[in-house]
N, CA and C atoms as an extended XYZ file, in Angstrom:
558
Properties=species:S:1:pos:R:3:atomname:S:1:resname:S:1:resid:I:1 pbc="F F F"
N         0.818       -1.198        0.000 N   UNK     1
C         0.000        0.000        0.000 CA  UNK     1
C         0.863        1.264        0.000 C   UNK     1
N         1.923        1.208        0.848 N   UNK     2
C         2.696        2.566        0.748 CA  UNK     2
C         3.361        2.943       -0.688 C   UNK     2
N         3.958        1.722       -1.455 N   UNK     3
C         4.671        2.607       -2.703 CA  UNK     3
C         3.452        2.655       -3.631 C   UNK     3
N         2.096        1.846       -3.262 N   UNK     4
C         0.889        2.562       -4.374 CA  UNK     4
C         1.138        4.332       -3.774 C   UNK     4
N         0.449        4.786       -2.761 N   UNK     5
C         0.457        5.854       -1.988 CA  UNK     5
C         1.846        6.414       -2.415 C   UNK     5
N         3.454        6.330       -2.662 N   UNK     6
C         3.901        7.128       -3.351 CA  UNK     6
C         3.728        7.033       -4.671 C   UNK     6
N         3.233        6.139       -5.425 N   UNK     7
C         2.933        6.386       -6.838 CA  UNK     7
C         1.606        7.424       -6.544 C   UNK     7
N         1.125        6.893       -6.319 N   UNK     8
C        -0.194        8.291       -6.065 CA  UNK     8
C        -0.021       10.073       -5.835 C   UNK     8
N         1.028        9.820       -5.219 N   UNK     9
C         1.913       11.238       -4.820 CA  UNK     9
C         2.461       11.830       -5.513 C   UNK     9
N         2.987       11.217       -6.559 N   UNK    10
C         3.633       11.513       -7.719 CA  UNK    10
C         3.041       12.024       -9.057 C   UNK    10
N         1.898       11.347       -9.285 N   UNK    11
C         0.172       11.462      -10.039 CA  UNK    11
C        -0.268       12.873      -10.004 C   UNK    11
N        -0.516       12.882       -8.179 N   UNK    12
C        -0.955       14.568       -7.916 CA  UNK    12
C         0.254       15.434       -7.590 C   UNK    12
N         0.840       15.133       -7.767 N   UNK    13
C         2.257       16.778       -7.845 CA  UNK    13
C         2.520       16.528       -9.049 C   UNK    13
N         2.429       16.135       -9.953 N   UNK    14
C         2.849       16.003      -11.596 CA  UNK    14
C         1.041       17.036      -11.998 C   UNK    14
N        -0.020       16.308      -11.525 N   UNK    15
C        -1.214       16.727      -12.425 CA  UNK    15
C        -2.258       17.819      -11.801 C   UNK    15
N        -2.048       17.528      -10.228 N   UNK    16
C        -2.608       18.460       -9.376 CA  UNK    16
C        -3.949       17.007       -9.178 C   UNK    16
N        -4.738       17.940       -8.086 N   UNK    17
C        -6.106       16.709       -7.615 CA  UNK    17
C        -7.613       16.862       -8.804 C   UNK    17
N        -7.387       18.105       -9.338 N   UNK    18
C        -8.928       18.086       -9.982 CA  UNK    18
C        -8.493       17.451      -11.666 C   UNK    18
N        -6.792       17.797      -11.922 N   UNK    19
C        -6.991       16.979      -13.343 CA  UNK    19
C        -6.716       15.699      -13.500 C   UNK    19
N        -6.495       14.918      -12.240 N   UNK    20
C        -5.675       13.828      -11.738 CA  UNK    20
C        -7.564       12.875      -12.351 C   UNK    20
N        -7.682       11.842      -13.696 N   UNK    21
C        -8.817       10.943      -13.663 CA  UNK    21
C        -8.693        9.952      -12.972 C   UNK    21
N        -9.642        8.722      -12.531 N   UNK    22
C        -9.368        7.824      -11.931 CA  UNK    22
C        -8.633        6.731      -12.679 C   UNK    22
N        -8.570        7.113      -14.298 N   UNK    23
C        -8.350        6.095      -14.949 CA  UNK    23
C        -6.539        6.530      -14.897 C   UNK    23
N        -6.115        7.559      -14.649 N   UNK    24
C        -4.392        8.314      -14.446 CA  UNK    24
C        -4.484        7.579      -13.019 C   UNK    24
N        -5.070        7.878      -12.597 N   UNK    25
C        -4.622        7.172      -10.756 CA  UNK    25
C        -4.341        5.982      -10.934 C   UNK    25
N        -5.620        5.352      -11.393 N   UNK    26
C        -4.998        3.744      -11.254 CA  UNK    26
C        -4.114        2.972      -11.976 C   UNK    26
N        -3.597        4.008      -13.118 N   UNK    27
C        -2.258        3.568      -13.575 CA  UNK    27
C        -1.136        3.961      -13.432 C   UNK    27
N        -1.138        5.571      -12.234 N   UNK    28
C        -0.178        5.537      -12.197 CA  UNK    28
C         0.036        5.167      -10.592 C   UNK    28
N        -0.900        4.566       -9.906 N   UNK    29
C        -0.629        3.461       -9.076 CA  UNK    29
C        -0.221        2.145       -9.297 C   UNK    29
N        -0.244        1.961       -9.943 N   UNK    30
C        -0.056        0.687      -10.749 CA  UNK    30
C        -1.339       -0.442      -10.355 C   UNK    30
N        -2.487        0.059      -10.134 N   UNK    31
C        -4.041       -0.783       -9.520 CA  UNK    31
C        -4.458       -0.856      -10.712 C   UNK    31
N        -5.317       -1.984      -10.640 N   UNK    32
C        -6.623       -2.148      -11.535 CA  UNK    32
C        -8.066       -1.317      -10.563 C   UNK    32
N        -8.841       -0.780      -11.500 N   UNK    33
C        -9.841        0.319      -10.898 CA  UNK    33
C       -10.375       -0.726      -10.013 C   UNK    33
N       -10.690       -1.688       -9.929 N   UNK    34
C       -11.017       -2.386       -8.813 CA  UNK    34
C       -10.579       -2.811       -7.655 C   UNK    34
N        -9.310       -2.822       -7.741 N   UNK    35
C        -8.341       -2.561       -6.317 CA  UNK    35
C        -8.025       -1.635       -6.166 C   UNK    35
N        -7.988       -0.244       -6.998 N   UNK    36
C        -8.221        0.810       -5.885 CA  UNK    36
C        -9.642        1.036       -5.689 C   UNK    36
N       -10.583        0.709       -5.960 N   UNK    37
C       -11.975        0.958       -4.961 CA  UNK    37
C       -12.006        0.288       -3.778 C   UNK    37
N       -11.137       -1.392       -4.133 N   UNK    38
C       -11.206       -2.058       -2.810 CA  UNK    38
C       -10.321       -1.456       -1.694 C   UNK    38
N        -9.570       -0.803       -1.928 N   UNK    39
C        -8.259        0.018       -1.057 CA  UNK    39
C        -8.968        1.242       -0.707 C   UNK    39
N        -9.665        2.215       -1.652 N   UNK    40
C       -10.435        3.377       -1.461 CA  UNK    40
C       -11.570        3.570       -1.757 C   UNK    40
N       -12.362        4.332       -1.132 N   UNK    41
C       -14.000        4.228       -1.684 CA  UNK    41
C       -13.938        5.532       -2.806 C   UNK    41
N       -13.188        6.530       -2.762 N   UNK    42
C       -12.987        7.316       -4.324 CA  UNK    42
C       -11.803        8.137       -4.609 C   UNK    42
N       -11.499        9.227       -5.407 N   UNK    43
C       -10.635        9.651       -5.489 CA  UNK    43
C        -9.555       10.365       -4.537 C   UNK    43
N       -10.702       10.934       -3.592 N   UNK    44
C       -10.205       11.988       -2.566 CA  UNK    44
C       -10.116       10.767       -1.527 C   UNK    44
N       -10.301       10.104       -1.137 N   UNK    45
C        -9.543        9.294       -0.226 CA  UNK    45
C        -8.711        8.749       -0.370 C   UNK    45
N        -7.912        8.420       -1.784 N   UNK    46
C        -6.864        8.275       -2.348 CA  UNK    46
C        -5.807        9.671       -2.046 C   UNK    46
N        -6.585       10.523       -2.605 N   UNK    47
C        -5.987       11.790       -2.527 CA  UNK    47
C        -5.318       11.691       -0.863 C   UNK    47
N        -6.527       12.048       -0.041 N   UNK    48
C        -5.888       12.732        1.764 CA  UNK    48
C        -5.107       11.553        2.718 C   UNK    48
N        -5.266       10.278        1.641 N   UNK    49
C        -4.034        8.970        2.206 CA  UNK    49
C        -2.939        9.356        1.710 C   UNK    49
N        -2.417        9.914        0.378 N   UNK    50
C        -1.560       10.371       -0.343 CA  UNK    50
C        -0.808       11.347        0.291 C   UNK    50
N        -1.468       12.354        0.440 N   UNK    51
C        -1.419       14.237        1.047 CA  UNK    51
C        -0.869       13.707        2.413 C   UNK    51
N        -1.340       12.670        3.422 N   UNK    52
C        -0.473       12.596        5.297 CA  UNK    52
C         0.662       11.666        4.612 C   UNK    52
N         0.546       11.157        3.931 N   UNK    53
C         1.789       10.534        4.262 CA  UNK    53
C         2.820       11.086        3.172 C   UNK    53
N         2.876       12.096        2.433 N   UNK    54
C         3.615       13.182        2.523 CA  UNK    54
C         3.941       14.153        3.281 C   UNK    54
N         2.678       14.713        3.343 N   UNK    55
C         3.312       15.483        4.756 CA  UNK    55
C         4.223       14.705        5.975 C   UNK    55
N         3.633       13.121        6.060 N   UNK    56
C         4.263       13.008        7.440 CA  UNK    56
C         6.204       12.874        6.604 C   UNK    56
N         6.151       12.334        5.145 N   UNK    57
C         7.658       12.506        5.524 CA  UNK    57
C         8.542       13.462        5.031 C   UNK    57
N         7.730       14.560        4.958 N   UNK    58
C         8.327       16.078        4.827 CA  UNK    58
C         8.532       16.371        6.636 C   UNK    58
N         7.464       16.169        7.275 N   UNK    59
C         7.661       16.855        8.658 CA  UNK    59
C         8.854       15.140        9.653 C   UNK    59
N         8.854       14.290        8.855 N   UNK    60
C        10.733       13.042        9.005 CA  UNK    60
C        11.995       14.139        8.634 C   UNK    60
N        11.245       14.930        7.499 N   UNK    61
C        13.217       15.667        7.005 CA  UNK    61
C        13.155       16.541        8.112 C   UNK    61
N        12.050       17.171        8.049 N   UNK    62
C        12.184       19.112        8.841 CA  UNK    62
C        12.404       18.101       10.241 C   UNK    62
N        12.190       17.163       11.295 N   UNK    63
C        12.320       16.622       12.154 CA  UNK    63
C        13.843       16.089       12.528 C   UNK    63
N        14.414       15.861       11.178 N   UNK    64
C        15.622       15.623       11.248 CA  UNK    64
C        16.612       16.542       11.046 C   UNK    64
N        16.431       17.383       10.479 N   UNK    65
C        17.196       18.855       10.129 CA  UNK    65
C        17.124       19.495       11.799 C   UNK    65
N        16.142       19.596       12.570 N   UNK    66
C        16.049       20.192       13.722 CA  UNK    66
C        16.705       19.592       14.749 C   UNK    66
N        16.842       18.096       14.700 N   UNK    67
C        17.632       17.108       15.545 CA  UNK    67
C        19.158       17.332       15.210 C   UNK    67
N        19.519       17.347       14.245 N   UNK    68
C        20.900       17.407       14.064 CA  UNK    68
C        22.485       18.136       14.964 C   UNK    68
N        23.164       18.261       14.594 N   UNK    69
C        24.250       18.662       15.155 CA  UNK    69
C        24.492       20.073       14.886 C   UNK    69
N        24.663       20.907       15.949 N   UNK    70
C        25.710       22.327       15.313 CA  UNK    70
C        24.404       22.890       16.311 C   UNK    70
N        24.691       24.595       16.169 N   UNK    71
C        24.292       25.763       16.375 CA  UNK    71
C        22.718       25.938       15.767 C   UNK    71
N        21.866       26.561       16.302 N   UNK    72
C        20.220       26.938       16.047 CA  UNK    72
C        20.623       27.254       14.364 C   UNK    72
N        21.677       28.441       14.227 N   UNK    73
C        21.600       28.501       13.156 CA  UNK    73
C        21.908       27.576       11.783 C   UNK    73
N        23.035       26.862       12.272 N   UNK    74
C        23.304       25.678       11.452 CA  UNK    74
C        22.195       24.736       10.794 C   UNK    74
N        21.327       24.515       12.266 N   UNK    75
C        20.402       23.606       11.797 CA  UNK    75
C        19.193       24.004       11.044 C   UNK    75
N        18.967       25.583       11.300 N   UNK    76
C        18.191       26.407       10.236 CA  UNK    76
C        18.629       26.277        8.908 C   UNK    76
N        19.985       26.752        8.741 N   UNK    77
C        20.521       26.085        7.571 CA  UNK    77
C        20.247       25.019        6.675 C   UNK    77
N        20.499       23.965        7.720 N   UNK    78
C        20.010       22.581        7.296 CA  UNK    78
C        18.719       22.741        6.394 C   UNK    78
N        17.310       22.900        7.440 N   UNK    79
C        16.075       22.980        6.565 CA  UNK    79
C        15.668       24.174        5.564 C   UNK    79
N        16.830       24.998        5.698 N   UNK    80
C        16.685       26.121        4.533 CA  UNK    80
C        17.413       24.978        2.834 C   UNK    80
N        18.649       24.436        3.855 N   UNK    81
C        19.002       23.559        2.748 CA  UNK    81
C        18.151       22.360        1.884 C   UNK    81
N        17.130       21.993        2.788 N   UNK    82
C        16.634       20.823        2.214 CA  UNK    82
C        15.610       21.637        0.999 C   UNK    82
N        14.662       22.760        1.621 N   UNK    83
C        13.679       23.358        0.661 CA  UNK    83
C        14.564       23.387       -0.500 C   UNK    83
N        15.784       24.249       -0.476 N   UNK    84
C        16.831       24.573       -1.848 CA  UNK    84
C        16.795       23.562       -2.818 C   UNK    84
N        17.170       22.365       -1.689 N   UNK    85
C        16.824       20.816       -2.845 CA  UNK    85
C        15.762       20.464       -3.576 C   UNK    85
N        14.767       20.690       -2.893 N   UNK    86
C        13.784       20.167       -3.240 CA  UNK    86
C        12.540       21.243       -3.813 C   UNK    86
N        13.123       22.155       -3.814 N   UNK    87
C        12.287       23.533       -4.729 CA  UNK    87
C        13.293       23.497       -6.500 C   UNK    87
N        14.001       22.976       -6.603 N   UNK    88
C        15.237       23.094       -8.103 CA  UNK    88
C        15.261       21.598       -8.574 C   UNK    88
N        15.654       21.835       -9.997 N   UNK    89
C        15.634       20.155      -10.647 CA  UNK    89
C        14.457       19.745      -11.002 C   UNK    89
N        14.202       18.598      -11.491 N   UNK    90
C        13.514       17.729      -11.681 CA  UNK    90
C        12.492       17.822      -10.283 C   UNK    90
N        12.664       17.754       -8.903 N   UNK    91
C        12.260       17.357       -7.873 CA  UNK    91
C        11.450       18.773       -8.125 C   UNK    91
N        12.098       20.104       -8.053 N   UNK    92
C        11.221       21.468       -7.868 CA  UNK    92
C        10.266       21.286       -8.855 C   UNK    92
N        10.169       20.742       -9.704 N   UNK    93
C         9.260       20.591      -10.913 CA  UNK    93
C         7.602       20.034      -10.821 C   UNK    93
N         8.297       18.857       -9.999 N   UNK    94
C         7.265       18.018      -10.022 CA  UNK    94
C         6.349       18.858       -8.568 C   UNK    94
N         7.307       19.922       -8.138 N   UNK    95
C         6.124       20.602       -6.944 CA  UNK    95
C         6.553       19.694       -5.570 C   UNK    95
N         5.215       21.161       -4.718 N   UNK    96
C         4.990       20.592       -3.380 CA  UNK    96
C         3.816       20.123       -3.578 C   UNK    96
N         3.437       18.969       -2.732 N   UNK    97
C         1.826       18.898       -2.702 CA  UNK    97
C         1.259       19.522       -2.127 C   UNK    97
N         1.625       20.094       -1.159 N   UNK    98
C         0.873       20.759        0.080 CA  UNK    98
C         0.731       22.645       -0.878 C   UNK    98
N         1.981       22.776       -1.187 N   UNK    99
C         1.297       23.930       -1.656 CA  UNK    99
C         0.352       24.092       -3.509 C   UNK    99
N         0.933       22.954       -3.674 N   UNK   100
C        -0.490       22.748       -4.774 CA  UNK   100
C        -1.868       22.323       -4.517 C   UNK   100
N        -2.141       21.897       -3.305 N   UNK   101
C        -3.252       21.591       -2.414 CA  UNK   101
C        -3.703       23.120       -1.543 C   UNK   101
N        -2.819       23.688       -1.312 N   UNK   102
C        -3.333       25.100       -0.879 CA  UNK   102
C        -4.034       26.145       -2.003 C   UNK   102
N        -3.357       25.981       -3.227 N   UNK   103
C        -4.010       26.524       -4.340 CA  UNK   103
C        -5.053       25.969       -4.770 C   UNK   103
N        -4.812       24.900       -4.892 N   UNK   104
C        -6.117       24.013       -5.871 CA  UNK   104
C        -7.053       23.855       -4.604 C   UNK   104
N        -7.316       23.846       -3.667 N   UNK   105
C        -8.427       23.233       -2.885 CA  UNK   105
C        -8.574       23.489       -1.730 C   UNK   105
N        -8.050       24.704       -1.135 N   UNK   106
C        -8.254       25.212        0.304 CA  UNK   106
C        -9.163       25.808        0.344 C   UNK   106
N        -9.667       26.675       -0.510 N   UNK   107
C       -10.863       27.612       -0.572 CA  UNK   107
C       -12.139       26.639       -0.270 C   UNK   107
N       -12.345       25.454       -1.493 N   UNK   108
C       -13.807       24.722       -1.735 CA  UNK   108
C       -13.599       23.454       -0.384 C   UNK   108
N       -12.481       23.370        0.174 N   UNK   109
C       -12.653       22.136        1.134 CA  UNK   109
C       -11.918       22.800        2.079 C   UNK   109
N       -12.836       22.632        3.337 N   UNK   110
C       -12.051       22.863        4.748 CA  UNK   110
C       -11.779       22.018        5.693 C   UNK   110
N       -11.961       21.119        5.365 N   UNK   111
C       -10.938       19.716        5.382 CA  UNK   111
C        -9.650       19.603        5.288 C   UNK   111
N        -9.502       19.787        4.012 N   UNK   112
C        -8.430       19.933        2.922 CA  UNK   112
C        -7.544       21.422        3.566 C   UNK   112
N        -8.535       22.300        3.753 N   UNK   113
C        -7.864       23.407        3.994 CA  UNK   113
C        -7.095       23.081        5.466 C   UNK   113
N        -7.962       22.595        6.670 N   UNK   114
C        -7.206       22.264        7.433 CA  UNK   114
C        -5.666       21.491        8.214 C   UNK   114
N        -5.844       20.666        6.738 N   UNK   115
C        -4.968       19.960        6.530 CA  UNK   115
C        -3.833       20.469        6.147 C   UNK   115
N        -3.990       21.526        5.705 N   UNK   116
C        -2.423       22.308        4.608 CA  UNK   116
C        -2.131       23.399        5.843 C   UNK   116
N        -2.906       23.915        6.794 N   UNK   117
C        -2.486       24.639        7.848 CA  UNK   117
C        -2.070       24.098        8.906 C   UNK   117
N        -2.498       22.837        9.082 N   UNK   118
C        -1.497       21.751       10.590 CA  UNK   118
C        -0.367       21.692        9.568 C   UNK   118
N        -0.062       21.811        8.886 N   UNK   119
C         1.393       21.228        8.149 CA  UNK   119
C         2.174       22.402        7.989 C   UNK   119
N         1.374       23.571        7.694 N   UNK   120
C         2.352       24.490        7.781 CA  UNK   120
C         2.131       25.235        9.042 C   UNK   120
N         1.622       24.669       10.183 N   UNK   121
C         1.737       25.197       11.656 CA  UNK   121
C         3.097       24.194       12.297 C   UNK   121
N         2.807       23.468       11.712 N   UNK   122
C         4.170       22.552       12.687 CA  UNK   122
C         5.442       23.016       11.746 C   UNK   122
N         5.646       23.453       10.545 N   UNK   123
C         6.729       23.669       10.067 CA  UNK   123
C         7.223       25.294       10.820 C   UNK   123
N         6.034       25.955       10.980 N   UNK   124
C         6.130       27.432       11.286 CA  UNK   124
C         6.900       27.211       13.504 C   UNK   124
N         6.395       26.249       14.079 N   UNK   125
C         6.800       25.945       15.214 CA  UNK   125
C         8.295       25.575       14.886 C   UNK   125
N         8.942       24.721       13.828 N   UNK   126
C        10.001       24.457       14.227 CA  UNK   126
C        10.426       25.707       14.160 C   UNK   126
N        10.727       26.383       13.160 N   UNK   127
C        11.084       27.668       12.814 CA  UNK   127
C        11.205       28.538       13.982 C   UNK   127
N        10.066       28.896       14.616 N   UNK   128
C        10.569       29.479       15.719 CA  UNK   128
C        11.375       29.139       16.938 C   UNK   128
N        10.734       27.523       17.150 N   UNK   129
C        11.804       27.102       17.767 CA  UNK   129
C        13.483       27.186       17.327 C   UNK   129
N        13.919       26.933       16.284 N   UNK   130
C        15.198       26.788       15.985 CA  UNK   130
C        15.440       28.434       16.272 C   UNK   130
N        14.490       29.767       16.132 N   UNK   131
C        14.874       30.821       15.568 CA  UNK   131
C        14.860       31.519       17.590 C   UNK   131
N        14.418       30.780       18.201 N   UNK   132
C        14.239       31.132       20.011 CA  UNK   132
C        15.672       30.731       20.223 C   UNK   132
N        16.452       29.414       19.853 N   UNK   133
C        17.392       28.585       20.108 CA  UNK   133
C        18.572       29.732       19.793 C   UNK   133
N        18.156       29.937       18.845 N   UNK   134
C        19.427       30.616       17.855 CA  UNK   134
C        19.689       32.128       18.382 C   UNK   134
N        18.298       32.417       19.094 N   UNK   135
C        18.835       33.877       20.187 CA  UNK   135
C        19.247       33.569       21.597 C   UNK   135
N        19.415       32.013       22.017 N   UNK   136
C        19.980       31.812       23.275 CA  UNK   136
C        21.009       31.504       22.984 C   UNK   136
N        21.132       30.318       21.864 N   UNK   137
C        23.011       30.058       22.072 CA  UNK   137
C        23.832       31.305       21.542 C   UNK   137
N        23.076       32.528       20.873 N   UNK   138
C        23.859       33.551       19.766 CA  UNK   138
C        24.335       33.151       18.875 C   UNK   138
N        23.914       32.019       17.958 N   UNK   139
C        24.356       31.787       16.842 CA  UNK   139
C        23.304       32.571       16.064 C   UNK   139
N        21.680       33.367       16.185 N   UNK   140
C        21.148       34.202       15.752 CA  UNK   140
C        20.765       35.848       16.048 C   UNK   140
N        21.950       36.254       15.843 N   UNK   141
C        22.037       37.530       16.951 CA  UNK   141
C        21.226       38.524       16.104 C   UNK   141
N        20.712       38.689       14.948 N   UNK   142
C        19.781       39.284       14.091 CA  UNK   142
C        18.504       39.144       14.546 C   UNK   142
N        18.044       37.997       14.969 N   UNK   143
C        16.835       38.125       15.363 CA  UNK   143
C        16.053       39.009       16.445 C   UNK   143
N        15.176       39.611       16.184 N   UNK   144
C        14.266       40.374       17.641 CA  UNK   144
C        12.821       40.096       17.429 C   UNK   144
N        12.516       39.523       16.525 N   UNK   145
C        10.670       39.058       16.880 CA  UNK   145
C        11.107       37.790       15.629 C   UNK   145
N        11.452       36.997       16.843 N   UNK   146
C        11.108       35.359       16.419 CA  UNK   146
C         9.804       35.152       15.607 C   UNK   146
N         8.347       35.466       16.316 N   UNK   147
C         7.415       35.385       15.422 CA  UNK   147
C         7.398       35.348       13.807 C   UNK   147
N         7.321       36.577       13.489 N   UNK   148
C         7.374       37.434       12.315 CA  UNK   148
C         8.365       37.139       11.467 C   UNK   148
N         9.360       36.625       12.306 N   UNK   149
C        10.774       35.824       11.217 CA  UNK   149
C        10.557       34.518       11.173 C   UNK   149
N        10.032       33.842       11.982 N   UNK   150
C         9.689       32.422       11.524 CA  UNK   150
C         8.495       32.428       10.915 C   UNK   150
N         7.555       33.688       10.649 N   UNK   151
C         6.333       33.553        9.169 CA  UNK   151
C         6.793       34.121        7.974 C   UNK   151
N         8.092       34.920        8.018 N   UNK   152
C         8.559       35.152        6.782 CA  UNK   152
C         9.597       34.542        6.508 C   UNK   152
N        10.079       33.509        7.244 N   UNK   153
C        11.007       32.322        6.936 CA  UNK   153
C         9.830       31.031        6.106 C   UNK   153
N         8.986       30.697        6.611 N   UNK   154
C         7.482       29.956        5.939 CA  UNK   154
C         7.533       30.468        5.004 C   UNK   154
N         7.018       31.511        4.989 N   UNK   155
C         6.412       32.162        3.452 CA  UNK   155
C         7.444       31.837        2.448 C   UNK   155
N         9.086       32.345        2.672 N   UNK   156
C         9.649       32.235        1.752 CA  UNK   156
C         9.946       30.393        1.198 C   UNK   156
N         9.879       29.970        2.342 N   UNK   157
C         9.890       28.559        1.772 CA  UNK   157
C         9.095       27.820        0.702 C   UNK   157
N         7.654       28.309        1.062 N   UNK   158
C         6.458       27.834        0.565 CA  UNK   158
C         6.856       28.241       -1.105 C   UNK   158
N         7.494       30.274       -0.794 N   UNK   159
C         7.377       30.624       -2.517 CA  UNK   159
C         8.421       30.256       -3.073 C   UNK   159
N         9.719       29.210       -2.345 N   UNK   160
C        10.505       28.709       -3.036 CA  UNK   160
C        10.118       27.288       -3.835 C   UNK   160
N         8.870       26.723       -2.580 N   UNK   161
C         8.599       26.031       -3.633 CA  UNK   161
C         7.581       25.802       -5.033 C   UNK   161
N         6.903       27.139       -5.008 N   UNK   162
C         5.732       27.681       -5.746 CA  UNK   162
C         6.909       27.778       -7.057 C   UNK   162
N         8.010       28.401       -7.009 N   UNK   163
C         8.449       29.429       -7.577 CA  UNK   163
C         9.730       27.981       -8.920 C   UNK   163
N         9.927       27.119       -7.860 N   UNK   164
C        10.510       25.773       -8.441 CA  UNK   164
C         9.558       24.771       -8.777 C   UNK   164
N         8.344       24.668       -8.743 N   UNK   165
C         7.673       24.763       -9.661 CA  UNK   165
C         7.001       24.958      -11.100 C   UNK   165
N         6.886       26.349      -10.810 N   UNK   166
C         6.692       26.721      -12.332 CA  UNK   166
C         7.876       27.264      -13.128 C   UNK   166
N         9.095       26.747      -12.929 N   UNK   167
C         9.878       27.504      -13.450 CA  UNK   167
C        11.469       26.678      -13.763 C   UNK   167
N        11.968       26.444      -14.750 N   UNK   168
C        13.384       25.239      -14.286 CA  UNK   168
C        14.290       26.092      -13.055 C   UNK   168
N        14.311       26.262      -12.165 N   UNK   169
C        15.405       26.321      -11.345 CA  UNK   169
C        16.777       25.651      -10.379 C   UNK   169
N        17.508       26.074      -11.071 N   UNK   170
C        18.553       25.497      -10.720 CA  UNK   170
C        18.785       25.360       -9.212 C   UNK   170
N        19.671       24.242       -8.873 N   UNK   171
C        20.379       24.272       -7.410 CA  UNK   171
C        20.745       25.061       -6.928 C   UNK   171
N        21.709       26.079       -7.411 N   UNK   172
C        22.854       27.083       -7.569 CA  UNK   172
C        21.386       28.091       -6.635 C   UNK   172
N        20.704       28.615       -7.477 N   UNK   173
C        19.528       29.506       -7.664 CA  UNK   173
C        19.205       29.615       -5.871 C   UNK   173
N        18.518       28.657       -6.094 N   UNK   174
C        17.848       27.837       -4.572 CA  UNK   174
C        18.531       28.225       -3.418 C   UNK   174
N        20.006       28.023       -3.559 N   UNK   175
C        21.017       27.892       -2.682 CA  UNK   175
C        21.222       29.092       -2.594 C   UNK   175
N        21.625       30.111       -3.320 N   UNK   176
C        21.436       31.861       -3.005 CA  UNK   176
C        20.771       32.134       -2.347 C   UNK   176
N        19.337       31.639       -2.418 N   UNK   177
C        17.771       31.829       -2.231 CA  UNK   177
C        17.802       31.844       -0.118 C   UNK   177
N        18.202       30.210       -0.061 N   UNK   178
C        18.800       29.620        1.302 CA  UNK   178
C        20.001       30.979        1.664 C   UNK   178
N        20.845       31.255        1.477 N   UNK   179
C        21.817       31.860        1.775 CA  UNK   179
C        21.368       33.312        2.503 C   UNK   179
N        20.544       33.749        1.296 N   UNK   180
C        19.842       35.094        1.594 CA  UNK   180
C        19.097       35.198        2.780 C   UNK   180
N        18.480       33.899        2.745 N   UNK   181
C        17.440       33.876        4.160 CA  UNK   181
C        17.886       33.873        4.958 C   UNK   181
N        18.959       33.151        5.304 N   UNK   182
C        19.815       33.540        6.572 CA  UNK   182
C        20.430       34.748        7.281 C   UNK   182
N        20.670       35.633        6.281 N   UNK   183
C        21.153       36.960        6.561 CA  UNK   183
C        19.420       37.475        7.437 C   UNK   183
N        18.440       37.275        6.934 N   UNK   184
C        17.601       37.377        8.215 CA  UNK   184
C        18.123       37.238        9.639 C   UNK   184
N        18.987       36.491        9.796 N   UNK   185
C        18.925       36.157       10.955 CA  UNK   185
C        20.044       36.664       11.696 C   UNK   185
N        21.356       37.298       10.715 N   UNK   186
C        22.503       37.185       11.128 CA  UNK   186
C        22.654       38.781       12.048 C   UNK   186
């Protein structure tokens, strides 16, 4: 069930959820339409099995970037580094789900909508946490309203990955992108 669920993941960040047919799902799950009905009763439950268990292993990296070794700021680094990766290339291409799920379907489902704001509430907590850390050890001596810098540390993440998306961006790019954000803090 899980690598159907990343083939599924892959389906909707390549097509998005409303152009995604059932007859694209179940092949690019690799199901016959009858085992995914027996697995799901329709699309969107395919879909919000798809959507947590992305999120849950986006919030495995940002979990591990925060665990790591070094200074508040280092490890900010870290998850500034991972977005860089994964906003450029092939990978930035194929998108975030979560923020193609904020576009395509937060407005008409508040479900859905809820779902894309616990994900970017726990990303916005580490953030401040790392960005509280980083004014006790002084590895973030720039900072004075943690808040407001850990929602415009979010934001910029989100439009790094909006932005690698629609657009070929390079590593190089990304990594400026990461670099810059830090001077927030310095």
């Amino acid at each position: 069930m899980d690598d159907a669920l990343d083939r599924a993941i892959e389906v909707f960040r390549q097509r998005g959820y409303t152009a995604t047919s059932l007859a694209a799902l179940s092949e690019g799950m690799n199901l016959s339409r009858g085992s995914l009905y027996k697995a799901f009763k329709d699309k969107q439950s395919v879909f919000v099995a798809a959507y947590d268990r992305y999120v849950n292993a986006g919030t495995t990296r940002l979990d591990t970037a925060y665990k790591s070794k070094g200074s508040a700021r280092d490890r900010l680094e870290a998850v500034l580094n991972i977005y860089a990766r994964t906003s450029s290339g092939d990978e930035g291409q194929r998108g975030c789900l979560v923020v193609a799920t904020a576009v395509e379907l937060s407005v008409a489902d508040p479900e859905i909508a809820s779902r894309v704001e616990a994900a970017w509430q726990r990303t916005e907590r580490v953030l401040l946490r790392l960005l509280d850390e980083g004014k006790q050890d002084g590895s973030m001596p720039g900072v004075k309203h943690p808040a407001a810098t850990a929602k415009t540390i979010l934001c910029l993440l989100q439009g790094m990955r909006l932005v690698g998306k629609s657009a070929a961006v390079g590593g190089t790019s990304m990594r400026q992108v990461a670099q810059q954000a830090l001077r927030l803090v310095d």
